[in-house]
Rosetta silent file (secondary structure, phi, psi, omega in degrees, C-alpha in Angstrom):
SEQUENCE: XXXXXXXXXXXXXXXXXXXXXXXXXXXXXXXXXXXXXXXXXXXXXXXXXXXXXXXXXXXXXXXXX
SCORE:     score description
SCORE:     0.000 S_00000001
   1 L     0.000  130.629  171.287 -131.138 -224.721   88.952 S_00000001
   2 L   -61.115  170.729 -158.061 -129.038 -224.264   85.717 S_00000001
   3 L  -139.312   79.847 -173.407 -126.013 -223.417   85.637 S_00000001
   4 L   -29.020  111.856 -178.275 -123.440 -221.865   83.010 S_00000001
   5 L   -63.830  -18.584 -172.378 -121.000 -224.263   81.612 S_00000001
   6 L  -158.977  154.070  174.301 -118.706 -221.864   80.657 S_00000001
   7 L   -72.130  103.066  157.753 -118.435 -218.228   81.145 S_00000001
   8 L     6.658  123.226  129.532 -120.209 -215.667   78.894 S_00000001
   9 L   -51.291  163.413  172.116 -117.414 -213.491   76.469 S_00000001
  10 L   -59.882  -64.095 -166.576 -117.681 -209.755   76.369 S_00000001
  11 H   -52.228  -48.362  175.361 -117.787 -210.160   72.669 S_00000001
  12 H   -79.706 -132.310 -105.193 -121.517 -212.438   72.669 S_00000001
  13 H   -18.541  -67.138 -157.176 -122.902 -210.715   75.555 S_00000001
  14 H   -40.929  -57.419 -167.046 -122.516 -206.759   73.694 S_00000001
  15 H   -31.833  -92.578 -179.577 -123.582 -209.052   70.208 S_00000001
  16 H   -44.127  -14.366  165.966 -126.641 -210.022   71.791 S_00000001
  17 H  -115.241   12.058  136.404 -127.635 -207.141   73.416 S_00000001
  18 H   -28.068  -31.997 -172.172 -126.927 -204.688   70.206 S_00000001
  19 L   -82.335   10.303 -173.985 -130.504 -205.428   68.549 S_00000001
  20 L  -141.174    4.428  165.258 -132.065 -203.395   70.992 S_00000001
  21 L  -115.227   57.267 -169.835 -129.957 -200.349   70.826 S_00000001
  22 L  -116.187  138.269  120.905 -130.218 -199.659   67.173 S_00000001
  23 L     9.256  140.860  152.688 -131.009 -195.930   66.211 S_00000001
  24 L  -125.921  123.840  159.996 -134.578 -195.185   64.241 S_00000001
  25 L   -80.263  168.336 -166.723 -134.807 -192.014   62.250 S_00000001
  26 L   -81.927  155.961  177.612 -137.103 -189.123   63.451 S_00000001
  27 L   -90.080  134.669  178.005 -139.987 -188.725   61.268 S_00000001
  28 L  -116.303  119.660 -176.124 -139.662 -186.131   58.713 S_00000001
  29 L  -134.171  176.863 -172.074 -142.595 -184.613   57.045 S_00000001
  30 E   -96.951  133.777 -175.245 -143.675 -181.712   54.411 S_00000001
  31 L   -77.382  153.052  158.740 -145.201 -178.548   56.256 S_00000001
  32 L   -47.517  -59.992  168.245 -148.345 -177.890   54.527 S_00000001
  33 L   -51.750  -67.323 -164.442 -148.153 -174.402   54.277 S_00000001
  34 L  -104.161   -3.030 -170.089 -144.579 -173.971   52.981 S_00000001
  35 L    65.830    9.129  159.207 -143.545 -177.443   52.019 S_00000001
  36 L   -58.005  130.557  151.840 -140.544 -177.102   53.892 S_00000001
  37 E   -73.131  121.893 -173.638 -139.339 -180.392   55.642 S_00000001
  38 L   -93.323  178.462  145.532 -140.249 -180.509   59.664 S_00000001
  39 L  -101.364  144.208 -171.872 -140.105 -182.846   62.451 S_00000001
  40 L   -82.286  142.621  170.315 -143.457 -184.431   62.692 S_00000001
  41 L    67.636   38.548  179.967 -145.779 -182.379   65.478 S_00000001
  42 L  -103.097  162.743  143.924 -142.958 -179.341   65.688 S_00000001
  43 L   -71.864  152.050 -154.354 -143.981 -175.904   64.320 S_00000001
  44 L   -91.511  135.355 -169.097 -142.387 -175.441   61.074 S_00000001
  45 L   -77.537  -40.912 -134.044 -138.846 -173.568   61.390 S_00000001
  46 L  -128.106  -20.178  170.783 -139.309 -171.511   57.884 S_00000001
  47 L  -131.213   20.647 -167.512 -142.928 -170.389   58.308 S_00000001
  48 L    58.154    3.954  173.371 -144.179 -170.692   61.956 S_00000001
  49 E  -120.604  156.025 -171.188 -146.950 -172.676   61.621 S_00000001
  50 L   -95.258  162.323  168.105 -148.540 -175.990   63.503 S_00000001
  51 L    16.907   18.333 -175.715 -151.946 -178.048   62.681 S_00000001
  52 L   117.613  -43.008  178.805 -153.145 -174.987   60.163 S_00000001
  53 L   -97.314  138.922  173.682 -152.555 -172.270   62.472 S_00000001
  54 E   -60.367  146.954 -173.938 -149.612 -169.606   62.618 S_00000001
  55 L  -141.692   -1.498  174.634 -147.917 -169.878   66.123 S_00000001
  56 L  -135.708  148.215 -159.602 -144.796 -168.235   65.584 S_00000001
  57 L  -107.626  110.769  165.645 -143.986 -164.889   64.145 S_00000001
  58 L  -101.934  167.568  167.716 -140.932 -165.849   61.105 S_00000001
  59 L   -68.211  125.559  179.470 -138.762 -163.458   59.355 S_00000001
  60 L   -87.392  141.376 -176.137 -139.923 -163.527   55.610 S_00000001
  61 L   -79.779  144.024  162.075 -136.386 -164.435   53.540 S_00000001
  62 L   -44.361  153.391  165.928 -135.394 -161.613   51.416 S_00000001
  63 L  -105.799  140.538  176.438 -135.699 -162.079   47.281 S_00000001
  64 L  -109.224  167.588  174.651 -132.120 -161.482   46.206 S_00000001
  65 L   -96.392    0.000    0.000 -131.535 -159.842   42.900 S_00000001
């Protein structure tokens, strides 16, 4: 059976197992409706709605003068 010749460092071991904890960003997409940027398959924060239909009741933003 092999054997290690030498002992492992801290420093390679983390190295080598870094490539497998690296971060991906969430997908970000344009709502349909408002053209707001989502999270892909969320109902849309600025107009309530999902796949075409409203599913949430939003506040409509005020027109300032």
């Amino acid at each position: 059976m092999a054997v290690p010749k030498r002992k492992t460092s801290k420093q390679r071991r983390n190295t080598r197992r870094s490539a497998t904890y690296k971060l991906s960003m969430p997908g970000i997409a344009e709502c349909p409706q408002c053209h707001a940027k989502k999270l892909t398959h969320r109902i849309c924060a600025a107009c309530g709605y999902y796949n075409g239909r409203q599913v949430i009741e939003t506040e409509k933003p005020k027109k300032e003068k």
